[in-house]
Backbone atoms as SQL, in Angstrom:
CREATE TABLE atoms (id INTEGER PRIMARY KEY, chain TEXT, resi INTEGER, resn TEXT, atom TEXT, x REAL, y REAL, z REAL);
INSERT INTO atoms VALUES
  (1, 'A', 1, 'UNK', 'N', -5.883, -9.915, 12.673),
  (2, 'A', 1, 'UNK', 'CA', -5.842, -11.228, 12.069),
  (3, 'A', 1, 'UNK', 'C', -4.430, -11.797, 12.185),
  (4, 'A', 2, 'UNK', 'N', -4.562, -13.236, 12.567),
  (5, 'A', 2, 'UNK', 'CA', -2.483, -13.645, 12.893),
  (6, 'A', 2, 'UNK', 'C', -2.960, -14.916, 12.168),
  (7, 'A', 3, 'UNK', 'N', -1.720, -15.090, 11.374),
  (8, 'A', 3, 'UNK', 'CA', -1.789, -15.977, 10.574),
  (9, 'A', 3, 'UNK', 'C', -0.442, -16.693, 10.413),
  (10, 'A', 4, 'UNK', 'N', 0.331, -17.605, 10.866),
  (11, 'A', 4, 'UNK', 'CA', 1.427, -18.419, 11.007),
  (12, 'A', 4, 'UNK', 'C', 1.502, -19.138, 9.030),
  (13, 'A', 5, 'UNK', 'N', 1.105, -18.509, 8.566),
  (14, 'A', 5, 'UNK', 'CA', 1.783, -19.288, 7.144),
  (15, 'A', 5, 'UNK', 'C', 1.888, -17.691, 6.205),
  (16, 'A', 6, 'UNK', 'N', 1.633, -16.739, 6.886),
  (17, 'A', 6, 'UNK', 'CA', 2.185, -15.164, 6.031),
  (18, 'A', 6, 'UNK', 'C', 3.654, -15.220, 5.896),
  (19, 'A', 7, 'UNK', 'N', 3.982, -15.036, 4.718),
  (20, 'A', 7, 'UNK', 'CA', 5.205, -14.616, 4.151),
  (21, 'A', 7, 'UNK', 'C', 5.865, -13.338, 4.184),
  (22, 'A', 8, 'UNK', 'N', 7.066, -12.493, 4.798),
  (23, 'A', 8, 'UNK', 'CA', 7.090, -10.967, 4.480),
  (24, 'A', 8, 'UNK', 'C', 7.092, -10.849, 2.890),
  (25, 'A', 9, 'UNK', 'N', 7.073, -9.682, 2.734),
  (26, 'A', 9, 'UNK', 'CA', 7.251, -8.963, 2.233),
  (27, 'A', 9, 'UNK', 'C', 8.446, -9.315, 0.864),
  (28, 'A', 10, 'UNK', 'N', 8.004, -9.370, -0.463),
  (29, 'A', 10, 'UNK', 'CA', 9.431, -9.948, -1.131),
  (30, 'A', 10, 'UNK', 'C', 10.538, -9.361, -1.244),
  (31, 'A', 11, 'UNK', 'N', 11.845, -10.027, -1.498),
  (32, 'A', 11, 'UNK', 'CA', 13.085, -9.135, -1.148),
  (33, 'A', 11, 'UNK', 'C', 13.400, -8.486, -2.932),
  (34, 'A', 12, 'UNK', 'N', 12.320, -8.611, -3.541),
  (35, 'A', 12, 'UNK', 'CA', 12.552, -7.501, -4.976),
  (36, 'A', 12, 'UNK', 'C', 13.343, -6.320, -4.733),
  (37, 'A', 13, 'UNK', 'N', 14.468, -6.418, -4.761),
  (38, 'A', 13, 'UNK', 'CA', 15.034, -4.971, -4.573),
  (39, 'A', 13, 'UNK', 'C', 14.757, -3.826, -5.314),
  (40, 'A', 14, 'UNK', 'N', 14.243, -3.872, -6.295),
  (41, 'A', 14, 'UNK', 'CA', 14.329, -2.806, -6.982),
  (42, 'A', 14, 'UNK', 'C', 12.455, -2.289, -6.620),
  (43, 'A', 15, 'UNK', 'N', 11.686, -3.609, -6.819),
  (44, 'A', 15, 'UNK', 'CA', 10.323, -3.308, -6.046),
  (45, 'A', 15, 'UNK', 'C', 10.184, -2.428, -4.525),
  (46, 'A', 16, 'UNK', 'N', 11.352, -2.824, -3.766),
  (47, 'A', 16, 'UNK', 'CA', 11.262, -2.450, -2.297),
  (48, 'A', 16, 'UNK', 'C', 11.618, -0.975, -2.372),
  (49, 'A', 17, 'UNK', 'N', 12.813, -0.777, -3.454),
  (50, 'A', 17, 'UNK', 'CA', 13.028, 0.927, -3.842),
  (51, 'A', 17, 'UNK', 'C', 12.086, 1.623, -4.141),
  (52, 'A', 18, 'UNK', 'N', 11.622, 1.117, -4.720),
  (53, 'A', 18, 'UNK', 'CA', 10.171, 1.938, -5.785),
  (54, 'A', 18, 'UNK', 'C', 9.464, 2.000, -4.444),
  (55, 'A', 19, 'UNK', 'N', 8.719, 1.322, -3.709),
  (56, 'A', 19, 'UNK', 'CA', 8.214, 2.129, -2.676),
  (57, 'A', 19, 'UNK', 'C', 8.419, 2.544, -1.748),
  (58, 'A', 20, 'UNK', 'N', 10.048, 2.551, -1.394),
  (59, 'A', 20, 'UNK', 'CA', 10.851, 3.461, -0.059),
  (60, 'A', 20, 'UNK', 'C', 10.684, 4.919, -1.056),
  (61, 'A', 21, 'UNK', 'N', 10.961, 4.535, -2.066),
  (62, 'A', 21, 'UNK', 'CA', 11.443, 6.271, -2.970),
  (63, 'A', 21, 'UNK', 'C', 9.046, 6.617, -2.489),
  (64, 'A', 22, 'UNK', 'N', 8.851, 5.806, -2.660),
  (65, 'A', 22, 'UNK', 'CA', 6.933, 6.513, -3.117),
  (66, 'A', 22, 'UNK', 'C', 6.994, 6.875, -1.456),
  (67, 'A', 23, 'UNK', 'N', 7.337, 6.190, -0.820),
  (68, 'A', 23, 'UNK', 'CA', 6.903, 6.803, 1.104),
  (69, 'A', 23, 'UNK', 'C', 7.799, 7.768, 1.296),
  (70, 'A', 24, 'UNK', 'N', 8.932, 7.825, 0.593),
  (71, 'A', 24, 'UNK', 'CA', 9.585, 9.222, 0.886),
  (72, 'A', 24, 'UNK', 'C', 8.713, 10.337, 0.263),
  (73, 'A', 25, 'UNK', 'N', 8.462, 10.425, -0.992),
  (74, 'A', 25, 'UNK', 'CA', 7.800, 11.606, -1.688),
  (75, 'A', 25, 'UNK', 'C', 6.717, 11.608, -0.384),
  (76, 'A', 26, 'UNK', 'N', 5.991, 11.037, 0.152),
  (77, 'A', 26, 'UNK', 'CA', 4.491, 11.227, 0.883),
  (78, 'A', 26, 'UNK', 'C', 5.070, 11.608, 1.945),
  (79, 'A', 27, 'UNK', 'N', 5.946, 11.184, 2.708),
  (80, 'A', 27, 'UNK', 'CA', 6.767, 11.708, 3.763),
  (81, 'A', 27, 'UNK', 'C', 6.941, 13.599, 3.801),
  (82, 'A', 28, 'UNK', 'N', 7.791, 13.660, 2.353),
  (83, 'A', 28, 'UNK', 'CA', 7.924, 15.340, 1.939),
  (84, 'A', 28, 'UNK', 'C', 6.995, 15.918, 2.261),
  (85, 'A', 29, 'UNK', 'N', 5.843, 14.802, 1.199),
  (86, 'A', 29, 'UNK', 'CA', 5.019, 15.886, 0.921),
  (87, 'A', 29, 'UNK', 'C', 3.601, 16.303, 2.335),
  (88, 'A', 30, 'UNK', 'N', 3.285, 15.273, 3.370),
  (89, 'A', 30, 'UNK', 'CA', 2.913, 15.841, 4.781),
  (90, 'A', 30, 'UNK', 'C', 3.811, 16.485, 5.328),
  (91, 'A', 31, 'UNK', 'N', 4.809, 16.624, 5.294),
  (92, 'A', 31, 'UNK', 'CA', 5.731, 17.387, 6.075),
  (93, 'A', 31, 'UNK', 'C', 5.368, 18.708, 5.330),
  (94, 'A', 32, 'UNK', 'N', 5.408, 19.141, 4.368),
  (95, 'A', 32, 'UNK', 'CA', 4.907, 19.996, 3.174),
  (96, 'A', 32, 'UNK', 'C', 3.612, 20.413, 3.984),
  (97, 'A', 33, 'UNK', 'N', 2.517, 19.551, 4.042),
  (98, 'A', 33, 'UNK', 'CA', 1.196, 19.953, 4.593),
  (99, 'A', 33, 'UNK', 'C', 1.130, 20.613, 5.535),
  (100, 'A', 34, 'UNK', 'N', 2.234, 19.670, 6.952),
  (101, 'A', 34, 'UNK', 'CA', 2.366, 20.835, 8.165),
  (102, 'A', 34, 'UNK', 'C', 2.504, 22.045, 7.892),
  (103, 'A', 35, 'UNK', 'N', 3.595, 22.089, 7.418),
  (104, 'A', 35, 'UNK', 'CA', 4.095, 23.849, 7.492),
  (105, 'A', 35, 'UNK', 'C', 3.263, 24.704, 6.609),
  (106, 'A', 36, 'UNK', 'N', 2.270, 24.276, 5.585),
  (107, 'A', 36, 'UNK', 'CA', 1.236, 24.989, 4.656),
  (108, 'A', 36, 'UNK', 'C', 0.053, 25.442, 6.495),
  (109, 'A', 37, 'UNK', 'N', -0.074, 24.575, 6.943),
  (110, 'A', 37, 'UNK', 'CA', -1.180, 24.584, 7.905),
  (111, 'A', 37, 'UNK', 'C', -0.555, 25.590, 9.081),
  (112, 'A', 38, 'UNK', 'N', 0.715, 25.164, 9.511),
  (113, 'A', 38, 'UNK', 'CA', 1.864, 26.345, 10.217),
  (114, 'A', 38, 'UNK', 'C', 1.213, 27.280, 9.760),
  (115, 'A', 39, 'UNK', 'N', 1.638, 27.573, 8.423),
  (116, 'A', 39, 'UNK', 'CA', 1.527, 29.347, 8.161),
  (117, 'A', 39, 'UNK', 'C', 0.861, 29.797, 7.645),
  (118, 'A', 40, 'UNK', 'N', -0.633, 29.367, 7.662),
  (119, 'A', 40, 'UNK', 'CA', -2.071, 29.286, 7.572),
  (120, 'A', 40, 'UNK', 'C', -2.264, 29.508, 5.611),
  (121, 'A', 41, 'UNK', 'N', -2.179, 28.332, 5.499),
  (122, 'A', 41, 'UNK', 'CA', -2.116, 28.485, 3.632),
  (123, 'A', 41, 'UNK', 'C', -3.184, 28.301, 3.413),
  (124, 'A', 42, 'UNK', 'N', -3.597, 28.857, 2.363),
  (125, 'A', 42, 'UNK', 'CA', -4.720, 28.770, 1.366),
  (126, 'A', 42, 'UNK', 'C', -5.348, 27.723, 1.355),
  (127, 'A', 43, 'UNK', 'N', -6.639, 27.628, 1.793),
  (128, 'A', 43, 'UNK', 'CA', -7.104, 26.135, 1.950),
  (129, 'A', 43, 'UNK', 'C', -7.395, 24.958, 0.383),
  (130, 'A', 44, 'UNK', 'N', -7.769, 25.890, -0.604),
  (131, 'A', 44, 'UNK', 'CA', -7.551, 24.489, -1.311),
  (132, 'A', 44, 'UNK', 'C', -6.328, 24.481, -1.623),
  (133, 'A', 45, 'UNK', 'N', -5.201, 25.092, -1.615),
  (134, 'A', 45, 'UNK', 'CA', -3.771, 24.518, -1.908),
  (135, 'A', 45, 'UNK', 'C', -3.316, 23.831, -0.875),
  (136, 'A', 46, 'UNK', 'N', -3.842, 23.418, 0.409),
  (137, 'A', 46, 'UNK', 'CA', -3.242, 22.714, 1.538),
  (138, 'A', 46, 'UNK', 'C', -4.212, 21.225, 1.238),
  (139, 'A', 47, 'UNK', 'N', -5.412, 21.510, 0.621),
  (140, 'A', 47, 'UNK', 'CA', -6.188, 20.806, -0.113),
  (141, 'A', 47, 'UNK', 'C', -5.875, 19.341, -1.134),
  (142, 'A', 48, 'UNK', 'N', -5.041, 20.424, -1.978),
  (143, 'A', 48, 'UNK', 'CA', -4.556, 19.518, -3.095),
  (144, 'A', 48, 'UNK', 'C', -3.392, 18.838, -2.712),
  (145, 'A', 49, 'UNK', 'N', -2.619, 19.508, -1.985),
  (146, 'A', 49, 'UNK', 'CA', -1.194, 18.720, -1.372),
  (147, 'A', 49, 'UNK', 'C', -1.767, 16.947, -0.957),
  (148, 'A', 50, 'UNK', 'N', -2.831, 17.383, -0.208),
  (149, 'A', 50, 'UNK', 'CA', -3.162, 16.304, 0.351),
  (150, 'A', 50, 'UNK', 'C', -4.056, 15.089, -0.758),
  (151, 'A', 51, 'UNK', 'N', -4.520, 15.998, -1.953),
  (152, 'A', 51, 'UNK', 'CA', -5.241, 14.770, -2.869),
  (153, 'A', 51, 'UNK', 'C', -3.589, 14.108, -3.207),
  (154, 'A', 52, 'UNK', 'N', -2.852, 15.255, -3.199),
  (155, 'A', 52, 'UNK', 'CA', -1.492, 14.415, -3.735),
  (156, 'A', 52, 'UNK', 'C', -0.936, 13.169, -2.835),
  (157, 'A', 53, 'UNK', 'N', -1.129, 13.596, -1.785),
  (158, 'A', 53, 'UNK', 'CA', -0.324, 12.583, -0.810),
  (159, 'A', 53, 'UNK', 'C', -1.037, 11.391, -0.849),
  (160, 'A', 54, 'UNK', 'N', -2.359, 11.024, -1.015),
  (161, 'A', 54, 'UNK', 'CA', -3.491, 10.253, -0.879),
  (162, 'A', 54, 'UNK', 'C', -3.160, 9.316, -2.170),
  (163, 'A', 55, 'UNK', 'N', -3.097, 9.566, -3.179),
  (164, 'A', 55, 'UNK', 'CA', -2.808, 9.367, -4.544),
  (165, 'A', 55, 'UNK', 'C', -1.254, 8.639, -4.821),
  (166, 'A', 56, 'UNK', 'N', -0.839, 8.969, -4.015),
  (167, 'A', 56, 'UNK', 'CA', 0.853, 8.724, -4.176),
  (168, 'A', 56, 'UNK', 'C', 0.547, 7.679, -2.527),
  (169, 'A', 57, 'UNK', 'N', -0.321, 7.279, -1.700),
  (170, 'A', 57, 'UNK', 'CA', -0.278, 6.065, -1.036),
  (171, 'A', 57, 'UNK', 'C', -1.612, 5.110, -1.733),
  (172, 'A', 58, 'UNK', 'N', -1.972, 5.364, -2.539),
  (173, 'A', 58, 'UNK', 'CA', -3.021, 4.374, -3.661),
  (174, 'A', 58, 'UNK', 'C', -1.718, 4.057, -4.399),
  (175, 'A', 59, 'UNK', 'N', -1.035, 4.522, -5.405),
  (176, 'A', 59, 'UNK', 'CA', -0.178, 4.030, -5.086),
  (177, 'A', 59, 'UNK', 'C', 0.812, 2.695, -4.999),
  (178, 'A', 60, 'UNK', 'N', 1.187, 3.324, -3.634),
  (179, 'A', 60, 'UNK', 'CA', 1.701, 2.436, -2.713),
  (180, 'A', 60, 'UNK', 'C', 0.894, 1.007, -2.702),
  (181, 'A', 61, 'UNK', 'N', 0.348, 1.196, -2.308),
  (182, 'A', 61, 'UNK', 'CA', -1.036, 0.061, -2.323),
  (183, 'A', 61, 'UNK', 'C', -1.065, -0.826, -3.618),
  (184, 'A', 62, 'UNK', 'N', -1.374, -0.116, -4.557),
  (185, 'A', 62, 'UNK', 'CA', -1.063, -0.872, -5.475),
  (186, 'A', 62, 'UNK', 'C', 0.093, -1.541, -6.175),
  (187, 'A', 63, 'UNK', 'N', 1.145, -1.170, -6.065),
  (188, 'A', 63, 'UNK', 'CA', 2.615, -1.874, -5.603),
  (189, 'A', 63, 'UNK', 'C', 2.255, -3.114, -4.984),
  (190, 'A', 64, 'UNK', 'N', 2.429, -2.891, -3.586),
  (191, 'A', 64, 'UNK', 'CA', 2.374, -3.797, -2.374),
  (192, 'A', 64, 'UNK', 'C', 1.360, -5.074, -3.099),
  (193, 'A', 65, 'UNK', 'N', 0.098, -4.547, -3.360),
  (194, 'A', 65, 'UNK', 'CA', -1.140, -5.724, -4.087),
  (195, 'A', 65, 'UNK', 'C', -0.420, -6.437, -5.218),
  (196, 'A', 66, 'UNK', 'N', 0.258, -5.885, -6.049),
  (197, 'A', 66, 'UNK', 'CA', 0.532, -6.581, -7.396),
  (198, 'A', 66, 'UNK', 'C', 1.682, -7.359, -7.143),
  (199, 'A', 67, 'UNK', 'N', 3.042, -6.931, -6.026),
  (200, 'A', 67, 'UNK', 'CA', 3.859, -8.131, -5.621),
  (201, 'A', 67, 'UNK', 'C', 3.097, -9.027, -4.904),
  (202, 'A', 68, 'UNK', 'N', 2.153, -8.923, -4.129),
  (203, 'A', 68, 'UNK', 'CA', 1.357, -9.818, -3.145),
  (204, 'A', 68, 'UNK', 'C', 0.560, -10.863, -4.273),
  (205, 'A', 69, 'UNK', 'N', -0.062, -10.510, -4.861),
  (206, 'A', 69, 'UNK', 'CA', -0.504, -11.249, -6.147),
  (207, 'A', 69, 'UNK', 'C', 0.729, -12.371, -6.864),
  (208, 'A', 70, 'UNK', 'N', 1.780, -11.627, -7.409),
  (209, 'A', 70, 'UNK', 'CA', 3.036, -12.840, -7.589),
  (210, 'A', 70, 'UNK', 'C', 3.881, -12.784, -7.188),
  (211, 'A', 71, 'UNK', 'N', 2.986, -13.009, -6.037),
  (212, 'A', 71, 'UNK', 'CA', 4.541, -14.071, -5.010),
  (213, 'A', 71, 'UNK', 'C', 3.356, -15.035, -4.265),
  (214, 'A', 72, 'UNK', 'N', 2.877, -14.401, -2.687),
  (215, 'A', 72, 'UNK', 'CA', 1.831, -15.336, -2.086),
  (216, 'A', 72, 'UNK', 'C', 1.031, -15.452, -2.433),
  (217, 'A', 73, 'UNK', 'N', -0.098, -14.597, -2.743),
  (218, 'A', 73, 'UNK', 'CA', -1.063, -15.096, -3.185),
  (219, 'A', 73, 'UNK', 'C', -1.371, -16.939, -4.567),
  (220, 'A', 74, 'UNK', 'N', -0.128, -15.700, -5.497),
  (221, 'A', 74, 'UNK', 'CA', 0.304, -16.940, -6.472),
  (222, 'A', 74, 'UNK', 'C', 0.394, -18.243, -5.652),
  (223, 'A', 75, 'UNK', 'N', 1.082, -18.329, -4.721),
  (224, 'A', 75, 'UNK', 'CA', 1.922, -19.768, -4.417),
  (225, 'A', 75, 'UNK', 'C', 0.268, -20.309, -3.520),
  (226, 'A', 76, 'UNK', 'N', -0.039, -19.686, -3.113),
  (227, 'A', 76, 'UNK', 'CA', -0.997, -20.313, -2.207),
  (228, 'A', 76, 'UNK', 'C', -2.548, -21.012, -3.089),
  (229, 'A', 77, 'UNK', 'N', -2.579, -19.868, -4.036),
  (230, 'A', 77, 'UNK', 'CA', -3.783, -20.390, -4.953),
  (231, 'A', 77, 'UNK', 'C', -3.333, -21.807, -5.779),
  (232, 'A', 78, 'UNK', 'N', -2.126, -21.840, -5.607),
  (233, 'A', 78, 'UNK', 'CA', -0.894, -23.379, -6.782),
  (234, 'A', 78, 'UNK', 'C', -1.541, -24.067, -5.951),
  (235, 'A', 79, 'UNK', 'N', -1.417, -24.001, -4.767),
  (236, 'A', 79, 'UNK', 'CA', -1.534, -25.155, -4.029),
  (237, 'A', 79, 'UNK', 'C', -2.328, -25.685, -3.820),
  (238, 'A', 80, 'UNK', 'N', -2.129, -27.020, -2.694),
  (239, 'A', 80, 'UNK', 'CA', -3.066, -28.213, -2.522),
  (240, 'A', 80, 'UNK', 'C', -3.795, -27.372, -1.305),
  (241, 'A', 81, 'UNK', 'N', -3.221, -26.185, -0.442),
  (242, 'A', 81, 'UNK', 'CA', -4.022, -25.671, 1.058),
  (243, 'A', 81, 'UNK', 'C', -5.404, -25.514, 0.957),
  (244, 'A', 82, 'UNK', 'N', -6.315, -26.086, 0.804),
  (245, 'A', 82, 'UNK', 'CA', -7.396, -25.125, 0.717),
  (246, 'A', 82, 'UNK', 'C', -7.550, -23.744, 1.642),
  (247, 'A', 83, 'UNK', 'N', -6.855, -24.159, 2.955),
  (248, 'A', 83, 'UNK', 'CA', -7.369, -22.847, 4.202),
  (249, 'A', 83, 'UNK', 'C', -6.295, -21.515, 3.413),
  (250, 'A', 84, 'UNK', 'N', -4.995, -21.925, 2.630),
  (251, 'A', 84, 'UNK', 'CA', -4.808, -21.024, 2.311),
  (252, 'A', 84, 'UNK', 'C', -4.768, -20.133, 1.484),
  (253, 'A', 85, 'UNK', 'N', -5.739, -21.311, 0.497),
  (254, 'A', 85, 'UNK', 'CA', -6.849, -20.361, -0.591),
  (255, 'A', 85, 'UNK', 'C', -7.615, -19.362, -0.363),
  (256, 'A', 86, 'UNK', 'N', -8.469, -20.203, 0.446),
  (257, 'A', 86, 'UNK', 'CA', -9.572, -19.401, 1.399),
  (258, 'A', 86, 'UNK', 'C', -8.673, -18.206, 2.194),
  (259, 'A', 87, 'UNK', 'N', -7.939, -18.022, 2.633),
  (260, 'A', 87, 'UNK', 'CA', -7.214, -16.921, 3.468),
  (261, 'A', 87, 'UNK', 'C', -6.995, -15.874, 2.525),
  (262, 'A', 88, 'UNK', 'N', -6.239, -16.266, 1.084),
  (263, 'A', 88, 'UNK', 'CA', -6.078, -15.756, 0.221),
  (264, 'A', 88, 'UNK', 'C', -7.156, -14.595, -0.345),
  (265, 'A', 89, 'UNK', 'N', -8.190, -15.411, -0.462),
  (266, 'A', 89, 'UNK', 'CA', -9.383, -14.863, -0.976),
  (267, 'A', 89, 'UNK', 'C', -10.427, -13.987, 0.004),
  (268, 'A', 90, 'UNK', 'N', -10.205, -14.167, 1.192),
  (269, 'A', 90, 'UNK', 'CA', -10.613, -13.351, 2.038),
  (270, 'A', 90, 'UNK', 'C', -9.733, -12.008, 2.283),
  (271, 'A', 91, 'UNK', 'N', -8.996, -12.254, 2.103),
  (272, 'A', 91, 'UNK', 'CA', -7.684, -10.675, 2.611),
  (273, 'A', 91, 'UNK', 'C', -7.851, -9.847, 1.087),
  (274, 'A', 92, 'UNK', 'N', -8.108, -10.765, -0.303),
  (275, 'A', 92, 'UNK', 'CA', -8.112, -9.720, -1.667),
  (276, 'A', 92, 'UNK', 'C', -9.525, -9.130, -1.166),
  (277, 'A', 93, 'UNK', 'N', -10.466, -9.660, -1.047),
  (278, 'A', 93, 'UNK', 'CA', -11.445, -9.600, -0.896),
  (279, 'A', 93, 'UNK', 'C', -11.761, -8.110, 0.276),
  (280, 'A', 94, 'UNK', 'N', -10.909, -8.282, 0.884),
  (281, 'A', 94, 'UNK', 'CA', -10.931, -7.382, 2.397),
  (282, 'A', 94, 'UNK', 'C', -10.523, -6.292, 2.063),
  (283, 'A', 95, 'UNK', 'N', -9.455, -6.385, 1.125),
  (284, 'A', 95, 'UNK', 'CA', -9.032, -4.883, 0.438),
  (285, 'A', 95, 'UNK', 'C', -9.950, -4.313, -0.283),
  (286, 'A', 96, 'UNK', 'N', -10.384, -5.203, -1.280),
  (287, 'A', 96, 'UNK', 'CA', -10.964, -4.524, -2.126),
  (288, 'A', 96, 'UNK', 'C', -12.221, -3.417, -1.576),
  (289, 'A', 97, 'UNK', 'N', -13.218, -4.316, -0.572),
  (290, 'A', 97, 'UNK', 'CA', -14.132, -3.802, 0.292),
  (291, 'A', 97, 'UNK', 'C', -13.682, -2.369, 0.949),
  (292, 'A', 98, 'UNK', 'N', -12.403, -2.325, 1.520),
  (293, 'A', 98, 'UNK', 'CA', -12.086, -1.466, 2.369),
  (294, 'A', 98, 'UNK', 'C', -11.078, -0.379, 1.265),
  (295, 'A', 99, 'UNK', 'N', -11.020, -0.296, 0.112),
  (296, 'A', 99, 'UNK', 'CA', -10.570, 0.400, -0.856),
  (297, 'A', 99, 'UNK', 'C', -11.652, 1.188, -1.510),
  (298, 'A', 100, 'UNK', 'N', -12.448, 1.010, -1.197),
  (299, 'A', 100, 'UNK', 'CA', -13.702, 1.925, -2.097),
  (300, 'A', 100, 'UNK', 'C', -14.482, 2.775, -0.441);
């Protein structure tokens, strides 16, 4: 999907920390997974690593959704756009579908 009126990402610094610090922990913690799988670990403890990692990018996700909510989403639902209402409401919409 390309869309010429998407905004990045907000420059919340302290928001943008909070999820460099959450992709580092998930970073560890697959790197963690390899070497459990390396040296043939116990399968539900290579198991749970991974409900962890999964959990800690939900997450992520939910971060990312709740600045996306106030900032663009906000500004676009203010507005007079209708297409970028409608855009709006198709992409929450798209997550939500593809989140369950």
């Amino acid at each position: 999907m390309r869309h010429t009126t998407r905004k990045p990402m907000s420059e919340d610094v302290l928001g943008k920390r909070r999820l460099l610090n959450r992709l580092s922990y998930v970073r560890g913690h697959v790197e963690a997974v390899r070497k459990m799988v390396e040296k043939g670990a116990y399968c539900p403890d290579v198991i749970l690593q991974n409900l962890a990692i999964v959990k800690a990018l939900k997450r992520v996700n939910e971060l990312i959704l709740a600045q996306h909510l106030r900032s663009c989403a906000r500004d676009a639902m203010r507005s007079d756009d209708a297409d970028a209402q409608a855009r709006v409401e198709r992409e929450i919409v798209n997550i939500v579908r593809n989140s369950c």
